[in-house]
N, C-alpha and C positions, 0 to 999 in steps of 0.2 A: 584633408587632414589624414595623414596617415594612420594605420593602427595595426602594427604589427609586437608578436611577441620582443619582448627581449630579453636578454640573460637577470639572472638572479646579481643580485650584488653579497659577497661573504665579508665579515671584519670593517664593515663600513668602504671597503673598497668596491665601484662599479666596475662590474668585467665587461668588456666589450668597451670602447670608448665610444665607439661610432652612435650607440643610443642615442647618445646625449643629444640628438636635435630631434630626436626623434617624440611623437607627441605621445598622449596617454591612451592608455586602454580605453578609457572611456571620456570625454570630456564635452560639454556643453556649452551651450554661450551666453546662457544667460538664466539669471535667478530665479526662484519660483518660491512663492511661500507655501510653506509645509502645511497641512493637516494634522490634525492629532490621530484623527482615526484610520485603522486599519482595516480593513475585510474583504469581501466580496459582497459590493455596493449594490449587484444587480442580480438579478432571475437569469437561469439558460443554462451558468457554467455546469459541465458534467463534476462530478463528484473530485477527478483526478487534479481538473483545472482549479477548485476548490481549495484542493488541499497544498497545491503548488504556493497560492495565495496565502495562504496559514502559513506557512515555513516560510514566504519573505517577510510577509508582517512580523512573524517571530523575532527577527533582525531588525527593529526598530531599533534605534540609538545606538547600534554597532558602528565602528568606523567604516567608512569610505578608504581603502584603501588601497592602493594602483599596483594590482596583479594578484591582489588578493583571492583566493577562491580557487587560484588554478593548479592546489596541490595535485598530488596522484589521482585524488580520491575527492570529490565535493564537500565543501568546509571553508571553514574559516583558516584564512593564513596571514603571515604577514606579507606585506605588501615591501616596494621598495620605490626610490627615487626614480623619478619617471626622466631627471636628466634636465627639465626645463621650468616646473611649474615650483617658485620657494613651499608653498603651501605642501609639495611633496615629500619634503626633505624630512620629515618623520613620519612616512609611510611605513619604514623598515620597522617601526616600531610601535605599529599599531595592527593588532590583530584585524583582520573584515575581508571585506569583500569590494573589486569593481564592480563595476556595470552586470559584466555578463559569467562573472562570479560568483552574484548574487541571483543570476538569473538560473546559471546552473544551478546551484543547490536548489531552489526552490521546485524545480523540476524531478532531481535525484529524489529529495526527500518524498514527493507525490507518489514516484512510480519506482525506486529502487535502483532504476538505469541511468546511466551517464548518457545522457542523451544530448548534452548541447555544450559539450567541453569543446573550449575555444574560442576566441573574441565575440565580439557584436556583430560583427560583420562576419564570421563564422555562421553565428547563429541564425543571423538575416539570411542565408543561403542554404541553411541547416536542410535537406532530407526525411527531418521529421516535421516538417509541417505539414499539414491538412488543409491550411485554407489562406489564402492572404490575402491582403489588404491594401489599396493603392492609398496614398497618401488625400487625393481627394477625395476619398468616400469619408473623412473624419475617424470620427466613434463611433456613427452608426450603427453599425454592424459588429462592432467589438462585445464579447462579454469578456466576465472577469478572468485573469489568468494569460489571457492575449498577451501577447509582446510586442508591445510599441519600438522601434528605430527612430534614429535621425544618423542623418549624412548625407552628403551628396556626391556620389559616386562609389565614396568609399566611407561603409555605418561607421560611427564611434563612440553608439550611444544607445543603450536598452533599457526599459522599463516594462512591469507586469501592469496590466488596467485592472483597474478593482471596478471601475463601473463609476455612473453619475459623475464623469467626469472629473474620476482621480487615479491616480498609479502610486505605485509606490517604486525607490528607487534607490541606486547606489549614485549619489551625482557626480559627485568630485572631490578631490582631496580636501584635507581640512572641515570637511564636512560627513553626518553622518545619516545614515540610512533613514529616509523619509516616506511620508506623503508629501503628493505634490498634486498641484491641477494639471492636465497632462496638457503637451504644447503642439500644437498640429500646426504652428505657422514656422516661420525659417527652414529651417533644413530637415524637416519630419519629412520622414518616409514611406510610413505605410507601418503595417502589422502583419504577425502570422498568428495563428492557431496552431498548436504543439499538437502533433497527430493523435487520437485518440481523444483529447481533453475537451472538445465540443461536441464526440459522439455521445448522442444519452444510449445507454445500455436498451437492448430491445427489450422487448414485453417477455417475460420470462414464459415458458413453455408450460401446460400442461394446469393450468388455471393457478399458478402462484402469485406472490407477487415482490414488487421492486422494493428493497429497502437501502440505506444506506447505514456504512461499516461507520465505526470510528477507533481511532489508536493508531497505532503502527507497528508494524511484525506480529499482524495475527495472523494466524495459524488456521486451517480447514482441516478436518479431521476426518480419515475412512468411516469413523464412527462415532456416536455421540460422548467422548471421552476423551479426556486430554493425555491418553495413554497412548491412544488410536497413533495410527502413522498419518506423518503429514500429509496431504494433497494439493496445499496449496499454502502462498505468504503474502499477505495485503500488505505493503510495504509503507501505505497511507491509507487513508479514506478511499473507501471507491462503495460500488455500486452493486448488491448481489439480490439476485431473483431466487425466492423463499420459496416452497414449493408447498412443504409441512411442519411441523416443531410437533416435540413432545418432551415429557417431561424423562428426562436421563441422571444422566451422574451429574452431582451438585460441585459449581465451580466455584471458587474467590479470587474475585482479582479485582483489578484496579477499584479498590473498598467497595467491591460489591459481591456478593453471592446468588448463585443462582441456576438452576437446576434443568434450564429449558434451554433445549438447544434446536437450533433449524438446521432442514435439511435443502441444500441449494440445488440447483439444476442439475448440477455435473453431478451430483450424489456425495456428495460429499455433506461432512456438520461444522456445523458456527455454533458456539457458543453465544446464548441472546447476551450476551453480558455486553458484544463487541456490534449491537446490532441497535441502532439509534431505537427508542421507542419503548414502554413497558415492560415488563420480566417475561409477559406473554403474551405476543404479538397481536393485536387486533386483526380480526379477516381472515388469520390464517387456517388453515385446516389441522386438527392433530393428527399424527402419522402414523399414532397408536389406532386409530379406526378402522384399517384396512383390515379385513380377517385374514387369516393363515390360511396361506392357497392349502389345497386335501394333497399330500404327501404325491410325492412323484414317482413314476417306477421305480419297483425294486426297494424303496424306503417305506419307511414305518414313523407315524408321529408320535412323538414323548410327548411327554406336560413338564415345564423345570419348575423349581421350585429358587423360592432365594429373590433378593433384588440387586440391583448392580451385577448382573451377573456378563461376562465377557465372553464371549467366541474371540479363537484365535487362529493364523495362517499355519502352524502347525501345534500338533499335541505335544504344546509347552508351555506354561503362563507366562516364558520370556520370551516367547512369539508375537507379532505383530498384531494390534486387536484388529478383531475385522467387523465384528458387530456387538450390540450392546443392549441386553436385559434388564431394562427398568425394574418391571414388575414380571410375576411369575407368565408362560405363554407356551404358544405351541411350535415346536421343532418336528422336521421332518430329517429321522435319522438313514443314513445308507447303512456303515457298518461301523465297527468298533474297532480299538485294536489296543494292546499294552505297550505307554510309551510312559512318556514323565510320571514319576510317583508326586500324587499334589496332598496337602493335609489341609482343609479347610473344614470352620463349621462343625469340628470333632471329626471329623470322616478321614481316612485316607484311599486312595484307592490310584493305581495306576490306570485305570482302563479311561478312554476316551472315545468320542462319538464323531465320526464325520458326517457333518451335513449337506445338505443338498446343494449350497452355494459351495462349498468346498471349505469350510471354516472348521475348526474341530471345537470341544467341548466335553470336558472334564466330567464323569459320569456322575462325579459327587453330585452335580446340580439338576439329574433328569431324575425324577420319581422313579424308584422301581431297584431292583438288586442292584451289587456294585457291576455283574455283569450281564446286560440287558437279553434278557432270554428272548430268542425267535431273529436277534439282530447279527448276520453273517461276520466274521473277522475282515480286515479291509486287507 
């Protein structure tokens, strides 16, 4: 069975006539009774293969519809007459997904990337696989998130395994996005593993530990504030190794509030708001424990006064934040110098402090005159 693209149809007219013997994106041979339920059935999947599973499950009772999915950009589109099957002939006017439609978004939506645009058989050959699967080893070896094939020679047919012997899928026209029991006899082919969605993230460095994200388009922070510049975009669920958490600037979001943010490997902050588990982490270490290395050449240490207090990349408070004063602590100043006039707190004062990591700091919030005596000009 063939399974090659073919043209859009506009005005109810098909362009291309030659389609028309042509067979469907995705098509099967035989029926399967549905499931109600949705998930990830089994233990193992990494967090990305996880969340793949969540955005097809999402698409419960969406149409099935032939060519659906393969807009620019991963989504729902409408579909069109596939040229042979009656049950097709209101594809054009049904929003969904085929087969590997459905298999793309749930993928996009995991990890941000279009990583599997193009047929079943596309994807069966895809470059991003990590692991496959010959059609006689079964489900054995499959966890959730896997992509099951059938076809023989040439795929016509994809499905995600959720585990315990279910998938979920886009089947065929006239019908809509399901569970089904998965079918390993006739024309199955085997499975892949989408690269990265079976590796579990390693043991984080430095005695932290493993937690898992949830949401999608969170944001990692230079510092613990959602002013801070970006370092990073969780596109879905995934997998971050926590190192410490303290309590910082107080967030709301998705009807929660909450003041305690971690610090990940790379150095960068989460907000716990986005971090499965309690407001404040069990096991983990607070970051506020470490004491204030003793001032480095050449600098002098202050005391700041105030909470929420911000360092920034230069002496500007519309500079990029680069670190963040809960509570009042100790600074190790190099020099000073007159840049931005800031008014905070009743104070104004133009004079600012560079510190040791190179961040600056508004002299309103170091104890002591507005221009720190014994402290060189920068």
């Amino acid at each position: 069975m063939k399974n090659i693209r073919t043209r859009r149809r506009t005005g109810g007219a098909l362009l291309g006539a030659g389609v028309l013997a042509l067979s469907a994106w995705c098509g099967v041979p035989a029926h399967a009774a549905p499931d109600a339920s949705c998930a990830a059935l089994a233990p193992g999947a990494s967090a990305t293969a996880q969340a793949a599973v969540s955005a097809a499950c999402a698409q419960i009772g969406v149409w099935y519809s032939w060519g659906g999915g393969h807009g620019a950009t991963p989504g729902a589109t409408y579909g069109y007459y596939d040229g042979s099957d009656p049950d097709s002939l209101h594809d054009d006017e049904r929003m969904g997904f085929d087969c590997s439609g459905l298999v793309r978004h749930a993928y996009y939506q995991a990890t941000g990337k279009d990583l599997l645009n193009g047929t079943s058989d596309d994807q069966f050959h895809s470059s991003q696989s990590s692991a496959r699967f010959s059609a006689a080893q079964g489900t054995g070896p499959l966890l959730p998130g896997d992509l099951m094939f059938w076809g023989s020679g040439h795929i016509h047919h994809v499905a995600l395994y959720l585990g315990d012997g279910q998938m979920v899928e886009a089947y065929e026209s006239g019908t809509r996005i399901r569970v089904a029991p998965v079918r390993t006899g006739g024309d199955y082919a085997g499975a892949i593993r989408v690269d990265g969605s079976g590796t579990p993230t390693p043991p984080p460095a430095g005695g932290g530990a493993t937690f898992e994200t949830w949401g999608t388009g969170v944001r990692t922070r230079s510092a613990p504030s959602v002013r801070a510049s970006v370092v990073d975009t969780f596109a879905g669920p995934t997998q971050v190794s926590v190192q410490c958490q303290e309590h910082a600037e107080s967030v709301s979001a998705e009807g929660y509030t909450n003041d305690v943010w971690s610090r990940l490997a790379d150095g960068s902050w989460l907000t716990n708001i986005y971090v499965k588990g309690p407001a404040w982490l069990p096991g983990v270490a607070d970051c506020g424990g470490t004491d204030v290395p003793p001032p480095a050449a050449g600098s002098t240490a202050h005391q700041t006064w105030g909470t929420g207090v911000r360092t920034h990349g230069e002496p500007s408070v519309n500079a990029a934040v680069v670190g963040y004063f809960a509570q009042p602590t100790t600074v190790n100043v190099v020099c000073q110098a007159h840049a931005q006039e800031v008014t905070a707190e009743g104070y104004t004062n133009d004079a600012w402090s560079r510190l040791t990591d190179g961040s600056w700091l508004t002299n309103i919030y170091l104890k002591g005159p507005a221009w720190l005596p014994g402290v060189p000009t920068c």
